[in-house]
C-alpha positions in Angstrom: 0.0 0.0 0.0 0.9 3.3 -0.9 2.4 5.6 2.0 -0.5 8.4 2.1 -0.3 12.5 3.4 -2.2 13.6 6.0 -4.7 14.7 3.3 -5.3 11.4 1.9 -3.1 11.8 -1.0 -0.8 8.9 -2.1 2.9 8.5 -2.4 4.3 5.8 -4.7 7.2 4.3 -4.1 7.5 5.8 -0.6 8.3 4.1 3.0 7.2 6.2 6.2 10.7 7.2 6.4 11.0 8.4 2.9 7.4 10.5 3.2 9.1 12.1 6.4 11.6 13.6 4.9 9.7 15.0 1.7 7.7 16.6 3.9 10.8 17.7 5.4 11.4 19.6 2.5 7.9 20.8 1.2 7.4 22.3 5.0 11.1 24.4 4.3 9.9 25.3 0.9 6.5 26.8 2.4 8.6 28.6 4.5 11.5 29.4 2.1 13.7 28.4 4.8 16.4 25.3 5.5 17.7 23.5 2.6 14.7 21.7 0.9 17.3 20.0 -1.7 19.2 18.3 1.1 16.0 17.1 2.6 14.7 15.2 -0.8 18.2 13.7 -1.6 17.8 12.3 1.8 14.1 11.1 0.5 15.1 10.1 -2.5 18.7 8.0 -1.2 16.0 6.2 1.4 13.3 5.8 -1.5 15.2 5.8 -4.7 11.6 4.8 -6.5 9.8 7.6 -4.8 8.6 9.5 -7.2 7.6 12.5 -6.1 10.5 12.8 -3.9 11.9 12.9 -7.7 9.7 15.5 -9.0 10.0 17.6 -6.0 14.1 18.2 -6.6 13.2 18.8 -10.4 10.1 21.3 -9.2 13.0 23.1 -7.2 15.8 22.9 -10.1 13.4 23.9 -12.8 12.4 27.4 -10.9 16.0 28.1 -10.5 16.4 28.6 -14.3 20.6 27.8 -14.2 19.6 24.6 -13.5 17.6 23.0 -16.0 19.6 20.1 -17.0 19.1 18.7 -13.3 15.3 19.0 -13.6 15.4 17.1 -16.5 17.6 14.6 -15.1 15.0 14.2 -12.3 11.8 14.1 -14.9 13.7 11.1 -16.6 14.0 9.4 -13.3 10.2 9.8 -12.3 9.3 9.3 -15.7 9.2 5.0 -15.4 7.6 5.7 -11.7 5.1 7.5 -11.9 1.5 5.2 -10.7 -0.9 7.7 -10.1 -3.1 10.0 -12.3 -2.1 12.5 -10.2 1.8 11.8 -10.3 1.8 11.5 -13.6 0.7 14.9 -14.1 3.1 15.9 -11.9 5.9 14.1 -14.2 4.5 16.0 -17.0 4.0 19.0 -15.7 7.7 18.8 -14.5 8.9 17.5 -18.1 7.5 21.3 -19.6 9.1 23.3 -16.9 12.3 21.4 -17.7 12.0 22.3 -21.5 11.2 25.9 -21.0 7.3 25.3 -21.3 6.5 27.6 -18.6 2.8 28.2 -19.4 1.8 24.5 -20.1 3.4 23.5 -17.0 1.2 26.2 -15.1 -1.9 24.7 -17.1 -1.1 21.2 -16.0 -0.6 22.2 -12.2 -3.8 24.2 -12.6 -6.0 20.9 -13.3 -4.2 19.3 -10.6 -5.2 21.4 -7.9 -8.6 21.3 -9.4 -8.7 17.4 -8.9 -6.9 18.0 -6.0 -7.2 21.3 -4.3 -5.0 19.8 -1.2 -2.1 19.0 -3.1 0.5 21.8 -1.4 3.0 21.5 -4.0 0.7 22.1 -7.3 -0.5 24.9 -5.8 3.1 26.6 -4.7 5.0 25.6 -7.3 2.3 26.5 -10.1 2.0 29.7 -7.8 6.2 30.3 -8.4 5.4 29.3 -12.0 2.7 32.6 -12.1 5.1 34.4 -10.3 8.1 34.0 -12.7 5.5 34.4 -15.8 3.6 37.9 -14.4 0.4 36.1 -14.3 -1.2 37.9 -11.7 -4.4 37.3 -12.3 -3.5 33.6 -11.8 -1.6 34.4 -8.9 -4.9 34.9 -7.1 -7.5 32.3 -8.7 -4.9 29.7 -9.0 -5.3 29.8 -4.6 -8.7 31.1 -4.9 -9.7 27.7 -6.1 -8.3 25.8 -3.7 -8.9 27.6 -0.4 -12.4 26.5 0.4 -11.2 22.9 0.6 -8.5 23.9 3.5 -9.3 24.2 7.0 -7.2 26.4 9.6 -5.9 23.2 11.2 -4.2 21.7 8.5 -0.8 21.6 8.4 0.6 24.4 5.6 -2.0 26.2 6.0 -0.3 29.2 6.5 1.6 29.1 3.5 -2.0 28.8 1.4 -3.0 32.2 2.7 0.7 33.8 2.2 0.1 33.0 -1.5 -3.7 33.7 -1.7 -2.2 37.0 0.0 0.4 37.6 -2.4 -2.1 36.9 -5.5 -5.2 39.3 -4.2 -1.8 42.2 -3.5 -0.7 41.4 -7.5 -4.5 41.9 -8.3 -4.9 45.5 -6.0 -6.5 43.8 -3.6 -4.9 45.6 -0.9 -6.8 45.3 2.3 -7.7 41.1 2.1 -4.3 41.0 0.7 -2.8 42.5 4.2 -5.2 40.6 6.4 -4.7 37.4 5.1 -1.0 37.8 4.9 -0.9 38.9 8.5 -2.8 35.8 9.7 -0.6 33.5 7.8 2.6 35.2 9.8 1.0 35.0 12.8 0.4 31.3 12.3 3.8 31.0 11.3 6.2 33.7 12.0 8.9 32.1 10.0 6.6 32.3 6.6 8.6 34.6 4.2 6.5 34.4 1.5 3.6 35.7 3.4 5.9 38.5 5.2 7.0 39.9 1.4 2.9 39.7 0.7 2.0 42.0 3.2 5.6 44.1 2.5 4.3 44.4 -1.1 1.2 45.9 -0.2 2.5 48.5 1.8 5.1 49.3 -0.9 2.1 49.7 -3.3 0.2 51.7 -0.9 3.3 53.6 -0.1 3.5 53.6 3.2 6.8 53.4 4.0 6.8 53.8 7.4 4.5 51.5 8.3 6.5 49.2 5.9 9.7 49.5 7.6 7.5 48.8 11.2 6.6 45.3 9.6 9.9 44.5 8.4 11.7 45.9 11.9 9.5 44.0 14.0 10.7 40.6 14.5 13.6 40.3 11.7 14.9 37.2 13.3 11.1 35.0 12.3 12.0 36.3 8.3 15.8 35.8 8.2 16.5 32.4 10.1 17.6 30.0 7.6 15.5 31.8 5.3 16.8 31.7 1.7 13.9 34.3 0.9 15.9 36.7 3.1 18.2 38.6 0.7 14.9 39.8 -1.3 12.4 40.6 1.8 15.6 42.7 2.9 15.7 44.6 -0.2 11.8 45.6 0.1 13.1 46.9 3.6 15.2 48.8 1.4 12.6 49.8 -0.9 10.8 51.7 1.5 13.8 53.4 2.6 14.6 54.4 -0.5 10.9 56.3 -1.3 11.9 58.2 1.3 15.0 59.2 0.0 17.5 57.8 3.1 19.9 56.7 0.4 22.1 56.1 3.3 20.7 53.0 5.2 19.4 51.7 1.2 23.7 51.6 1.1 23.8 50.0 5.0 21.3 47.5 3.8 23.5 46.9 0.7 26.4 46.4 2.0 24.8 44.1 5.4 22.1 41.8 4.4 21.2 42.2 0.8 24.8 42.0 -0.8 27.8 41.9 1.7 28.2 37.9 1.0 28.1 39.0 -2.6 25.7 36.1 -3.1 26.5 34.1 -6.8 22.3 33.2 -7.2 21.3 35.3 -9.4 17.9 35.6 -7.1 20.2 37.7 -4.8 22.1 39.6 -7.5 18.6 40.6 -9.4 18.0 42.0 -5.8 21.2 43.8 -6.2 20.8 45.3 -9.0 17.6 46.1 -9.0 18.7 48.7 -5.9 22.0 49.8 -6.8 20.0 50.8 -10.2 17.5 52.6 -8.1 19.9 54.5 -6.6 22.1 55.0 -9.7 18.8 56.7 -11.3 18.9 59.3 -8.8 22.5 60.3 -9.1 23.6 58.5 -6.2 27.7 57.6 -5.8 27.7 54.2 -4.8 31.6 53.8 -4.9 32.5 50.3 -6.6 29.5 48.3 -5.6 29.0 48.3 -9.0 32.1 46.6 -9.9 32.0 43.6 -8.0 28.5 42.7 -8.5 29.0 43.1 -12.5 31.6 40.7 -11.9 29.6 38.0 -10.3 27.0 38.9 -13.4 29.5 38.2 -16.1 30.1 34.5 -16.3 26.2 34.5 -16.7 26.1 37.1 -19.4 26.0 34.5 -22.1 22.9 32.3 -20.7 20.0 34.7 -21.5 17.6 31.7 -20.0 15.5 34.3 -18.4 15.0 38.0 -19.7 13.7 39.2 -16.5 17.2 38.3 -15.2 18.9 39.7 -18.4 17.7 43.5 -17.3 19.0 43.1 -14.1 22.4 42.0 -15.6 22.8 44.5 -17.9 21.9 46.9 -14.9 25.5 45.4 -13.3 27.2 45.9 -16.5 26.4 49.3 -17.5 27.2 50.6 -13.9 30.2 49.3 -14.2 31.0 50.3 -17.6 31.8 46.9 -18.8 30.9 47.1 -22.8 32.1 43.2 -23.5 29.6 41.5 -21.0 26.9 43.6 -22.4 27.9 42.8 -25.8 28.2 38.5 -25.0 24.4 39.6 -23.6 22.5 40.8 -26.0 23.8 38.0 -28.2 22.8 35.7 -26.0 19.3 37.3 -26.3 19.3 37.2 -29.8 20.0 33.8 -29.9 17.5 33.3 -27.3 15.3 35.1 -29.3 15.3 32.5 -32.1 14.4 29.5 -29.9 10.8 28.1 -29.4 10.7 28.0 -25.7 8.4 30.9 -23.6 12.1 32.7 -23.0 12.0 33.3 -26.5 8.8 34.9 -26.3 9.9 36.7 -22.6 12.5 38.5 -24.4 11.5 39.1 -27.3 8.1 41.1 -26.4 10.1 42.8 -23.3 13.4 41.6 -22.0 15.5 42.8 -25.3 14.1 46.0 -25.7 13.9 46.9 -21.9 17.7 45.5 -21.8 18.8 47.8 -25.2 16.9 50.7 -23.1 19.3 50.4 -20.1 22.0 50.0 -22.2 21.0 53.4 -24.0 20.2 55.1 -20.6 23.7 54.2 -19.4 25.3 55.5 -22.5 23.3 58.9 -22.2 21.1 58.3 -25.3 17.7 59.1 -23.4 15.7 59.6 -26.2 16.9 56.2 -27.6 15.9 54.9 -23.8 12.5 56.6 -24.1 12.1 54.9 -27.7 12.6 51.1 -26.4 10.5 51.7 -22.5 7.6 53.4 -23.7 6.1 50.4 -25.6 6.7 47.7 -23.4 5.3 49.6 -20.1 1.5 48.3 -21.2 3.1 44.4 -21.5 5.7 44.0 -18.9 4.0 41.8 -17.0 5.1 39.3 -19.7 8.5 39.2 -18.6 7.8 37.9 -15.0 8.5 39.3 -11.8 6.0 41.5 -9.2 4.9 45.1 -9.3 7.2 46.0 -6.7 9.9 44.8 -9.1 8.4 45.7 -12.4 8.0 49.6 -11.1 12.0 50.2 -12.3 10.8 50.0 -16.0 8.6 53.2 -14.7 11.3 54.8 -13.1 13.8 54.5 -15.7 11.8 56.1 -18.2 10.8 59.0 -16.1 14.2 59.5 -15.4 15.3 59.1 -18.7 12.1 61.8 -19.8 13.4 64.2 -17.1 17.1 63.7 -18.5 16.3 64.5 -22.3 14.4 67.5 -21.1 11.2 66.5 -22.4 9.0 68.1 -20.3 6.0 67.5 -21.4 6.4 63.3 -21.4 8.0 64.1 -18.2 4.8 65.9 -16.5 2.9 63.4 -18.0 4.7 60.8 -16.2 5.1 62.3 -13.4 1.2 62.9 -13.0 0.1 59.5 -13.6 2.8 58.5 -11.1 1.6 60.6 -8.7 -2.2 59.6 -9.0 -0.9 55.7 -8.6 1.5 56.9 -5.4 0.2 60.2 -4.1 1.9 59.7 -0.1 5.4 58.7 -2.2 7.7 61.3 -1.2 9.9 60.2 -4.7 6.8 60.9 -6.8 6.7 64.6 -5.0 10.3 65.1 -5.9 9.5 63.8 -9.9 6.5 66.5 -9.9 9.0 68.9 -8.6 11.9 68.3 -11.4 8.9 68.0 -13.9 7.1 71.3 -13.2 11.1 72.7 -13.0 11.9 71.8 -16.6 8.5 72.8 -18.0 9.0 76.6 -16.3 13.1 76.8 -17.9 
C-alpha cells in the first residue's frame, strides 16, 4: 500500500521514512527556509523509487532557471515511476518546466489542484510558476480555487493564505491582501513568502513607514535560515529608498542584501535592482557596482530568463563593462530564435527593456524613451512582481526628465503621482517635472 499524506493523498514508491523527509522539505519550501534540496536527496537515497520525492528536486531545479539540466535529469528518473493520475501529471508538468514550457506546466498544475485542491505542491509551485511568468491574475485564482477545501488546522496552511495574500496584493487587492498575509505570519512567523505579501502591499500603498514597522519588528522570524531573506531585505530597502534615506538603502546593501556577494542570481537581481534605483537618482555608490557586475559576467551568455537579463545588464552598465553587455544581448538574440516561452519573454520585453538600459547608461535618453515606452503596457510578460516591475517606470521617467522633455515628463510624473500620491519620490519627480517645463 501506498504511503498516504495527512490529506489522503498517495505517495508511490514511498516508505514512512522516505514521506518524512519530503515533507521535510515541502514544510522548508513553504517557509523558504532550511535547505529543501538536502532534505529530498535524503528522500530520495532512502526511496530511490519515490517519485515525487523525484519531482520535488526537479520542481525546485526547474524554478532556478541555471539549472535545467538537473530538472530534466530528475523528470527522466520519475518518468518509469510515476503510478498515479495525479503523479503523472506531476511528471508532466515537471517535463515542460524542464523544457522551458513555462505556461503548459502552469496549465497542467492548474487541473491538478482542481482534482486535488490539497495538493500543497501544485499549488506553490504552479503559484512560483505565475510568479516568474507575471500572471497575476493567476496568482490569485490559482489559490482562490483551492482555499475553500483547506481548513485552519491543517498543516501548511499558513503558506495557502501567504500566496492567496500575495495573488489578491498582485490583483490590487490591498486590504484582504494584508489581512490574510498577516494571519498566515502569525500562524507561522517564519513564513517569508507571506511577510513579502503584506511588505508588497505596503510598498504599493506607499506607506513606507509602516513598511519599515513590519519589516523591523521581528527580523529574526523572516531571516533564520531563510533563503527568501536577501529579497524581503531589499523591500526593507525599498521603503527606505521612497523616502529618500539613500544612506541605510547603502547600509542595507552592504549588510544583508549583498555583503556575502551572493552568486544566485535571485540575490544579485536583488542587487541590482537597488544599486540601479539609486544609480537613477544620481547617487555615488563607490564600486559596488564593480564587484556585482563581476559576479554577473560568467552569466552574461545564458540569456535563460529576460527578466534576469535586465537586471544583468543593470550590473554591466554601472560598471561600464561594454564586453559583457555585448556577450548579452547576443545571448538574447539567440535566445530570441528558440521556441521555448524565454524566447517569447525576451522578445516582447526583456530585449528591448535591456537595449533601453544599455541606452540610458550610454546617455542616449531619447533612444531609452524609444525602447521603455512600448513595453510599459506588457511587462507583466517578462515575470516578476509590481514592486519589481516599477524600475521599467522609473527608468523612463528619469530618462524623460534627462532629455528634457518636459511634457512626457509631467505626464509621467502625473500618472505617477495619482498611482503613489503619499510617495515622497513621486513629489520630488512633480517637482523636477514642473522645474523643466517653467526653464
Amino acid at each position: 500500500m501506498p504511503v498516504k499524506d495527512a490529506f489522503g493523498l498517495a505517495f508511490s514508491g514511498a516508505t514512512e521514512a522516505g514521506f518524512t523527509l519530503y515533507s521535510q522539505a515541502v514544510r522548508q519550501l513553504q517557509c523558504f527556509i532550511g535547505d529543501p534540496v538536502a532534505a529530498v536527496d535524503r528522500a530520495i537515497a532512502q526511496d530511490p523509487g519515490f517519485v515525487m520525492a523525484h519531482v520535488f528536486k526537479g520542481y525546485l531545479f526547474g524554478l532556478e532557471r541555471e539549472a535545467m539540466a538537473v530538472a530534466r535529469a530528475c523528470h527522466e528518473a520519475a518518468l518509469p515511476l510515476a503510478a498515479t493520475k495525479r503523479e503523472q501529471a506531476h511528471v508532466s508538468a515537471l517535463g515542460r518546466l524542464a523544457n522551458g514550457r513555462w505556461h503548459e506546466a502552469a496549465g497542467i498544475l492548474d487541473d491538478i489542484a482542481i482534482d486535488f485542491p490539497l495538493d500543497a505542491v501544485a499549488l506553490q509551485v504552479g503559484h512560483q510558476i505565475d510568479f516568474f511568468t507575471g500572471n497575476a491574475r493567476m496568482l490569485r485564482d490559482r489559490i482562490a480555487r483551492a482555499l475553500p477545501s483547506w481548513q485552519s488546522d491543517m498543516p501548511g496552511y499558513h503558506a495557502i493564505l501567504g500566496m492567496q495574500a500575495f495573488g489578491l496584493e498582485e490583483m490590487g487587492e490591498y486590504i484582504r491582501a494584508e489581512k490574510l498575509g498577516r494571519t498566515a505570519v502569525e500562524i507561522e512567523p517564519r513564513d517569508g513568502w507571506a511577510q513579502h505579501a503584506v511588505a508588497h502591499v505596503m510598498e504599493m500603498q506607499s506607506r513606507q513607514r509602516d513598511g519599515i514597522a513590519w519589516m523591523r519588528a521581528n527580523p529574526e522570524a523572516w531571516t533564520r535560515e531563510s533563503f527568501l531573506k536577501v529579497h524581503n531585505w531589499w523591500h526593507l530597502a525599498l521603503f527606505h529608498y521612497d523616502l529618500g534615506d539613500t544612506d541605510e538603502v547603502l547600509a542595507l546593501y552592504d549588510g544583508p542584501i549583498y555583503g556575502a556577494r551572493s552568486m544566485l542570481a535571485l540575490n544579485m537581481v536583488d542587487a541590482s535592482a537597488i544599486l540601479w534605483r539609486l544609480y537613477l537618482g544620481g547617487a555615488d555608490v563607490g564600486d559596488r557596482w564593480a564587484a556585482l557586475a563581476a559576479n554577473w559576467a560568467p552569466k552574461a551568455g545564458a540569456a535563460n530568463y529576460a527578466f534576469n537579463d535586465a537586471h544583468a545588464m543593470m550590473a554591466f552598465v554601472g560598471a561600464g563593462l561594454d564586453a559583457p553587455a555585448r556577450t548579452l544581448l547576443e545571448a538574447q538574440r539567440e535566445a530570441m530564435a528558440g521556441n521555448d516561452d524565454n524566447a517569447t519573454f525576451t522578445r516582447d520585453v526583456g530585449h528591448p527593456f535591456t537595449l533601453g538600459i544599455k541606452a540610458f547608461g550610454e546617455g542616449n535618453y531619447p533612444e531609452a524613451i524609444g525602447l521603455i515606452r512600448p513595453i510599459r503596457a506588457i511587462a507583466d510578460r517578462f515575470g516578476g512582481s509590481h514592486a519589481q516591475r516599477d524600475v521599467i517606470d522609473l527608468t523612463l521617467i528619469e530618462a524623460a526628465l534627462r532629455a528634457g522633455d518636459g511634457a512626457l515628463a509631467t505626464a509621467l510624473t502625473a500618472e505617477r503621482s495619482m498611482a503613489r500620491p503619499d510617495s515622497p519620490l513621486a513629489a520630488l519627480f512633480s517637482r523636477r517635472a514642473a522645474d523643466l517645463s517653467e526653464n
